[in-house]
PyMOL commands that place a pseudoatom at each C-alpha (Angstrom):
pseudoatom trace, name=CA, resn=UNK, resi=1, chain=A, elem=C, hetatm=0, pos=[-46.905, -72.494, 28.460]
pseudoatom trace, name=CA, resn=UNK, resi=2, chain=A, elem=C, hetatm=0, pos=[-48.695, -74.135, 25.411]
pseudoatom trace, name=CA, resn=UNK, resi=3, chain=A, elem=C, hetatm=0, pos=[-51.778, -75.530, 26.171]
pseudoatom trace, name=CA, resn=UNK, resi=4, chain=A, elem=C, hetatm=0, pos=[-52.416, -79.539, 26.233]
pseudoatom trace, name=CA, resn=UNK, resi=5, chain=A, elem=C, hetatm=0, pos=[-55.553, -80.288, 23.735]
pseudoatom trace, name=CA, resn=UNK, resi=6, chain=A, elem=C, hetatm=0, pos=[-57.331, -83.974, 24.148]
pseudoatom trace, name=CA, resn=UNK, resi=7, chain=A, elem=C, hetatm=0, pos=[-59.139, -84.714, 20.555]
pseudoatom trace, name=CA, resn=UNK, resi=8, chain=A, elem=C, hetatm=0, pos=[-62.501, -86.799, 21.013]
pseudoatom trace, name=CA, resn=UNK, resi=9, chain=A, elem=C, hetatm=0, pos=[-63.238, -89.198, 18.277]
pseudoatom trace, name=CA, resn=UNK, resi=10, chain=A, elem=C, hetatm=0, pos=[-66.771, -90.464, 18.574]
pseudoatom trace, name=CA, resn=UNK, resi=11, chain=A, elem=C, hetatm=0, pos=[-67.339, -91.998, 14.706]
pseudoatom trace, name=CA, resn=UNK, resi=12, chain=A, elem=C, hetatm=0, pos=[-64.753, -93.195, 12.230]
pseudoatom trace, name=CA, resn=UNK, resi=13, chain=A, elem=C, hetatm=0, pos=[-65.992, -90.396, 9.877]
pseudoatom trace, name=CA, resn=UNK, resi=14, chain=A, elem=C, hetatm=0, pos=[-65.512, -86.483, 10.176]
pseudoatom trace, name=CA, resn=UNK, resi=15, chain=A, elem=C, hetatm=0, pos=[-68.454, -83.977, 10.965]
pseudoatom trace, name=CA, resn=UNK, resi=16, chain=A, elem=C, hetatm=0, pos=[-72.252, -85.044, 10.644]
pseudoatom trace, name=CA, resn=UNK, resi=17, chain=A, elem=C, hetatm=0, pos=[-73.550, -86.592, 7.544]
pseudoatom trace, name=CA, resn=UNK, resi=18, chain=A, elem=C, hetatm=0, pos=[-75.998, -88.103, 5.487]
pseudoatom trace, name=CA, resn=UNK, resi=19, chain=A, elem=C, hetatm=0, pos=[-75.435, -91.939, 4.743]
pseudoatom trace, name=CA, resn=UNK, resi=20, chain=A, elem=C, hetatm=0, pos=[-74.924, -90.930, 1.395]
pseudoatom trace, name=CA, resn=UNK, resi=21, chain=A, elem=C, hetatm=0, pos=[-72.315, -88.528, 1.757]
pseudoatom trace, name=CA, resn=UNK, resi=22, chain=A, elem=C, hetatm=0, pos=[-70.384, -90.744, 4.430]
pseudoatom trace, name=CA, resn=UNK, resi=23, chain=A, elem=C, hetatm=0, pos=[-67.669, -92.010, 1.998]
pseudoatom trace, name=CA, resn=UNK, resi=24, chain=A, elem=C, hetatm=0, pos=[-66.395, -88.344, 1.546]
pseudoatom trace, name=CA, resn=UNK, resi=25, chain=A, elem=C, hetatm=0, pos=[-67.002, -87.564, 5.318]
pseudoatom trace, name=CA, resn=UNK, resi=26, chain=A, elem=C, hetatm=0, pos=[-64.479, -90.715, 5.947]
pseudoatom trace, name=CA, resn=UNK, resi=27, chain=A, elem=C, hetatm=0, pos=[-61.895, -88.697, 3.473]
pseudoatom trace, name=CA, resn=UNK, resi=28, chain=A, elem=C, hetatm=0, pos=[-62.446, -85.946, 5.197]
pseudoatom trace, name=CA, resn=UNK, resi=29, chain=A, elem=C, hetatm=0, pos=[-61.679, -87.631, 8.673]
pseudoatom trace, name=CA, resn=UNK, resi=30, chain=A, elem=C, hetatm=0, pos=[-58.373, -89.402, 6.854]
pseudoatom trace, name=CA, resn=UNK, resi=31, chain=A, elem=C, hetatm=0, pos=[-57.139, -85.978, 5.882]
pseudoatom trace, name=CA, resn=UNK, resi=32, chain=A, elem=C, hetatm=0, pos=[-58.225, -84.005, 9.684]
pseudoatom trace, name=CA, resn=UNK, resi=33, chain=A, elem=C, hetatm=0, pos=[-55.127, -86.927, 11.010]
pseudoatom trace, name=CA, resn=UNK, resi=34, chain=A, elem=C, hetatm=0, pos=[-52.685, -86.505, 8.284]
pseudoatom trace, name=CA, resn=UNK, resi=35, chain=A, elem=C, hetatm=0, pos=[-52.724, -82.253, 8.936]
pseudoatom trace, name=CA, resn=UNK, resi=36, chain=A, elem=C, hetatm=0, pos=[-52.680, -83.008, 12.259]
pseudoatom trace, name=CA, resn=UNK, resi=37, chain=A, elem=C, hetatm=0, pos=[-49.665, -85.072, 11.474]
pseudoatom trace, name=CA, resn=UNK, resi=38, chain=A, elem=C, hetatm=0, pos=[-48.094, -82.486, 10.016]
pseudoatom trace, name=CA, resn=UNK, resi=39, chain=A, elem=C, hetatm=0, pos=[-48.637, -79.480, 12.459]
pseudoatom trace, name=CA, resn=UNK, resi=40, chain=A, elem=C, hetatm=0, pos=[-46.030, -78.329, 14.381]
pseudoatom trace, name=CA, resn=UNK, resi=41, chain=A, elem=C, hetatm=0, pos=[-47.823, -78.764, 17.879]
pseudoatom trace, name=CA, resn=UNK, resi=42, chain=A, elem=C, hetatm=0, pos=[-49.284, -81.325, 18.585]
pseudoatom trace, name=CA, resn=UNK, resi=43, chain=A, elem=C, hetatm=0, pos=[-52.749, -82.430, 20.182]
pseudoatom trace, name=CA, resn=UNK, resi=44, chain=A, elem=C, hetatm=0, pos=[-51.964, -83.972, 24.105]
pseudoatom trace, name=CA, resn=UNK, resi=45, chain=A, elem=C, hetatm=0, pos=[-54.145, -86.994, 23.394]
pseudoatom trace, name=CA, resn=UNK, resi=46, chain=A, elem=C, hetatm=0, pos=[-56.468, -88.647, 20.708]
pseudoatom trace, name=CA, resn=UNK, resi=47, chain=A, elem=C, hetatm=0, pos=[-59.670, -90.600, 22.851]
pseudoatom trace, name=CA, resn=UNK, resi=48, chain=A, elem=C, hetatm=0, pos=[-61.898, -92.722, 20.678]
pseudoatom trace, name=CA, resn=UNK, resi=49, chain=A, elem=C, hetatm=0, pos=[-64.629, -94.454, 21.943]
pseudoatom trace, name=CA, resn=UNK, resi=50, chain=A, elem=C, hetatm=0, pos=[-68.259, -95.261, 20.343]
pseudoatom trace, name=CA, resn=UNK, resi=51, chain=A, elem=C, hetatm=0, pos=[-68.240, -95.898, 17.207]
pseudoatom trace, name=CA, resn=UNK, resi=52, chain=A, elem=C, hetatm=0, pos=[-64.812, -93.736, 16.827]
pseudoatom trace, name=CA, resn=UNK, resi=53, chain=A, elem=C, hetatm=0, pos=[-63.483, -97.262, 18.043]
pseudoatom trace, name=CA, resn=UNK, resi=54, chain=A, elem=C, hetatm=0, pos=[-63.211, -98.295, 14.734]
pseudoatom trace, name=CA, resn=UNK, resi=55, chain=A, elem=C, hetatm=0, pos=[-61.051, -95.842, 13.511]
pseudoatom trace, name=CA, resn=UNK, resi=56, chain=A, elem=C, hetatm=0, pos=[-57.939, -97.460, 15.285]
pseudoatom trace, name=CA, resn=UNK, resi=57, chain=A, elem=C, hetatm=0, pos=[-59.173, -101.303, 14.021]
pseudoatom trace, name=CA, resn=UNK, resi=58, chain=A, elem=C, hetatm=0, pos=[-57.822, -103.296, 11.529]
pseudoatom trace, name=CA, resn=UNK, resi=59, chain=A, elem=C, hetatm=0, pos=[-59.367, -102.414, 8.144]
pseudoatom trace, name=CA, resn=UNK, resi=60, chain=A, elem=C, hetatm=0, pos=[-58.777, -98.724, 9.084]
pseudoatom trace, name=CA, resn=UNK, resi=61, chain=A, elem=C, hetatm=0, pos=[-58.187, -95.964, 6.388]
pseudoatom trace, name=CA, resn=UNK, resi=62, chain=A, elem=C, hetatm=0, pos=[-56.463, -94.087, 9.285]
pseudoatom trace, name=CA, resn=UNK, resi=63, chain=A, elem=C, hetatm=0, pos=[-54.141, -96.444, 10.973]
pseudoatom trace, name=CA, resn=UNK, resi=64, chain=A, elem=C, hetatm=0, pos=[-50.910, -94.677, 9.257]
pseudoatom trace, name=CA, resn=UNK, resi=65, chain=A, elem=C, hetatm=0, pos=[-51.696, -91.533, 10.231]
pseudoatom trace, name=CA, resn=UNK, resi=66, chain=A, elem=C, hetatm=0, pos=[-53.001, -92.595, 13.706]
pseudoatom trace, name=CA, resn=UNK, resi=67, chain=A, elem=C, hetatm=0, pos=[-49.597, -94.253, 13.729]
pseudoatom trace, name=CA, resn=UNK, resi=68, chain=A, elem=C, hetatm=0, pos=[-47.636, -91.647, 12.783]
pseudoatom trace, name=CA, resn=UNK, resi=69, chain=A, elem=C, hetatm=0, pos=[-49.245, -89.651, 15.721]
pseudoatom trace, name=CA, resn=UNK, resi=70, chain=A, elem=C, hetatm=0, pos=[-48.761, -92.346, 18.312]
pseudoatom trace, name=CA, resn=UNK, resi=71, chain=A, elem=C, hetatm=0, pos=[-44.714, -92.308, 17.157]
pseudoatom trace, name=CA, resn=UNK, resi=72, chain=A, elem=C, hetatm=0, pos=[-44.670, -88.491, 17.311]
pseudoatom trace, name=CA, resn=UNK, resi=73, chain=A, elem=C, hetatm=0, pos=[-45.735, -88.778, 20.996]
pseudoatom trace, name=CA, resn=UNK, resi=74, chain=A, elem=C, hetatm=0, pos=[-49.232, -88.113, 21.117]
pseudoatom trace, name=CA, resn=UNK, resi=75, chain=A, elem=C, hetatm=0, pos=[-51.277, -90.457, 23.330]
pseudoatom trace, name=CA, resn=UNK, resi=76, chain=A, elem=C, hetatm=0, pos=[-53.994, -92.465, 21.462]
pseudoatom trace, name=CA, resn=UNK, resi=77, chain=A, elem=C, hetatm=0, pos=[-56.741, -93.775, 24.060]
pseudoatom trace, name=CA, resn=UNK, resi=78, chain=A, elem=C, hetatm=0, pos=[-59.117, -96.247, 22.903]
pseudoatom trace, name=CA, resn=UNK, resi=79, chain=A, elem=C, hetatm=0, pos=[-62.423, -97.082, 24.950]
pseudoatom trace, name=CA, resn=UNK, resi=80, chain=A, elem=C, hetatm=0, pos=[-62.212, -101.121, 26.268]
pseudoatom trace, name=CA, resn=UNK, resi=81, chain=A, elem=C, hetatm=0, pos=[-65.882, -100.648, 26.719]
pseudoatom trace, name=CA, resn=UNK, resi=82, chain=A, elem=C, hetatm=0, pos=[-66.570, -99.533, 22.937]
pseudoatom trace, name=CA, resn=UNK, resi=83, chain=A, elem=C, hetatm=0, pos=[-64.731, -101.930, 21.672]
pseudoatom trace, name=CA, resn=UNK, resi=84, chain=A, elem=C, hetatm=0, pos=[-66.112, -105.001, 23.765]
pseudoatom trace, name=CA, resn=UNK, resi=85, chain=A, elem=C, hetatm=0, pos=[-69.539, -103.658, 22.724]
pseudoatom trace, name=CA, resn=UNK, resi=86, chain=A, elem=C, hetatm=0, pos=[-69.261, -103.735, 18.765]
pseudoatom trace, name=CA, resn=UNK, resi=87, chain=A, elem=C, hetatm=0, pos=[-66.679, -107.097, 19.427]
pseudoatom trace, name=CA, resn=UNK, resi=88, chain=A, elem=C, hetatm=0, pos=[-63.365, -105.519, 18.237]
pseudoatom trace, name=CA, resn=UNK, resi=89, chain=A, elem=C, hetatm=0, pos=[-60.906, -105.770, 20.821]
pseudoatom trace, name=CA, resn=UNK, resi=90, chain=A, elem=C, hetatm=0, pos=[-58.879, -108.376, 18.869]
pseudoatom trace, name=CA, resn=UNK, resi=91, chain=A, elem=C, hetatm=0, pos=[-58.977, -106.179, 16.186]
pseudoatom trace, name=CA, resn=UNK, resi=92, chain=A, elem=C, hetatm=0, pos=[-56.794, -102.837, 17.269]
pseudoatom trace, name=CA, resn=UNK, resi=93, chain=A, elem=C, hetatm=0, pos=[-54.081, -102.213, 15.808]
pseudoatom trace, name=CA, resn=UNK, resi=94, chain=A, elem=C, hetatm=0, pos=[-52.721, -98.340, 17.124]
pseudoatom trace, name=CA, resn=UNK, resi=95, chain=A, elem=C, hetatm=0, pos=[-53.145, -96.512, 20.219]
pseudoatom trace, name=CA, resn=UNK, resi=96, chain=A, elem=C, hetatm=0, pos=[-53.596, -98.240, 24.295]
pseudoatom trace, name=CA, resn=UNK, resi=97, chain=A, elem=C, hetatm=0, pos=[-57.017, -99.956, 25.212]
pseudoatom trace, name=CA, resn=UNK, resi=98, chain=A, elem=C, hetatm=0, pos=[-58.009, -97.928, 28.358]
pseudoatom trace, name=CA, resn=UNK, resi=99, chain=A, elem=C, hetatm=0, pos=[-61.177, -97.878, 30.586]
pseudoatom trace, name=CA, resn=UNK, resi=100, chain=A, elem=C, hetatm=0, pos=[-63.755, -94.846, 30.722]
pseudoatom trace, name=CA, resn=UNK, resi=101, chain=A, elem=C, hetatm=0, pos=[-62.140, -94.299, 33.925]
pseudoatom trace, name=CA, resn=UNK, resi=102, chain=A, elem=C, hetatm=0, pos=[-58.530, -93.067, 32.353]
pseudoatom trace, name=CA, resn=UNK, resi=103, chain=A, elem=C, hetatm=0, pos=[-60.381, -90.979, 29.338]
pseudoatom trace, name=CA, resn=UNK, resi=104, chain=A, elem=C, hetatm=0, pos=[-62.258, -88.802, 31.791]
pseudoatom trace, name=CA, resn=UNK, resi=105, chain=A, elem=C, hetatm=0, pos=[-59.650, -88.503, 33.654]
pseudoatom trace, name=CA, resn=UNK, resi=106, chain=A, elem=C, hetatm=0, pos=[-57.232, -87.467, 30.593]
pseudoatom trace, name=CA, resn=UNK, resi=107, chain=A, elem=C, hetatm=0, pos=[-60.199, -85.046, 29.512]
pseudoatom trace, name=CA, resn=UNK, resi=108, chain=A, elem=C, hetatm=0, pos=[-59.820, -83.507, 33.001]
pseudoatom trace, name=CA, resn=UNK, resi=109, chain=A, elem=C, hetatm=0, pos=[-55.904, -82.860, 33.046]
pseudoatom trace, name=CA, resn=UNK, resi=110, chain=A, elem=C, hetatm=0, pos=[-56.008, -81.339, 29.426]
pseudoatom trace, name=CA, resn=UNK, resi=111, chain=A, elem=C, hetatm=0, pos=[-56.274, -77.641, 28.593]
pseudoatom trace, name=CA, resn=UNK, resi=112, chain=A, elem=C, hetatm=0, pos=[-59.205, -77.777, 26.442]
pseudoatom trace, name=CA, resn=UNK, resi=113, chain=A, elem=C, hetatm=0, pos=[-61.297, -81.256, 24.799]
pseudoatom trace, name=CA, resn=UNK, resi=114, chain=A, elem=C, hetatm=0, pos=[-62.146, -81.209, 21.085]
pseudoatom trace, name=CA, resn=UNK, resi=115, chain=A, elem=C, hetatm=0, pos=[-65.527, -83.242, 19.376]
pseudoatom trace, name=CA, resn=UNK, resi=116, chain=A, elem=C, hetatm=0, pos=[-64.613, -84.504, 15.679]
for i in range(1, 116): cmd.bond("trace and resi %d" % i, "trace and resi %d" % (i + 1))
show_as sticks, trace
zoom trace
């Protein structure tokens, strides 16, 4: 049986990085979706929340690849509570607003939970 893997999001760029060196860690984070995209198996679920909000909000550099996952069947969760707190509710435009309630309980169904 293939294993069900629930990718975190907790910043709209990839890895830890200096402010200068965030516009390449955002490229980085564009291209981690589209190979993701393009794997044969795919993740169980996508969770943002924090700042990784942002990365499903209008504006996005990732929205066609985050759509492309969503039509593919993965599940994209983004955290109501994250996105009432920096005021961008209005503003998503992939994935299902969900509470903290249905990510931990997603991260506790899934095989294995992965930080980006």
């Amino acid at each position: 049986m293939m294993k069900k893997t629930l990718f975190a999001v907790t910043k709209p760029w990839l890895g830890t990085v200096e402010e200068k060196d965030r516009e390449f860690a955002v490229l980085a984070l564009e291209k981690f979706f589209h190979n993701l995209e393009s794997e044969p198996v795919k993740p169980y679920a996508v969770c943002f929340y924090t700042e990784g909000v942002k990365a499903c909000c209008e504006g996005s550099p990732f929205l066609e690849a985050l759509e492309a996952l969503d039509k593919k069947g993965v599940k994209i969760l983004v955290a109501q509570i994250s996105l009432d707190y920096y005021h961008l509710r209005s503003k998503v435009v992939v994935g299902n607003v969900v509470d903290m309630n249905d990510i931990v309980g997603m991260m506790m169904i899934v095989d294995q939970v992965i930080t980006v």
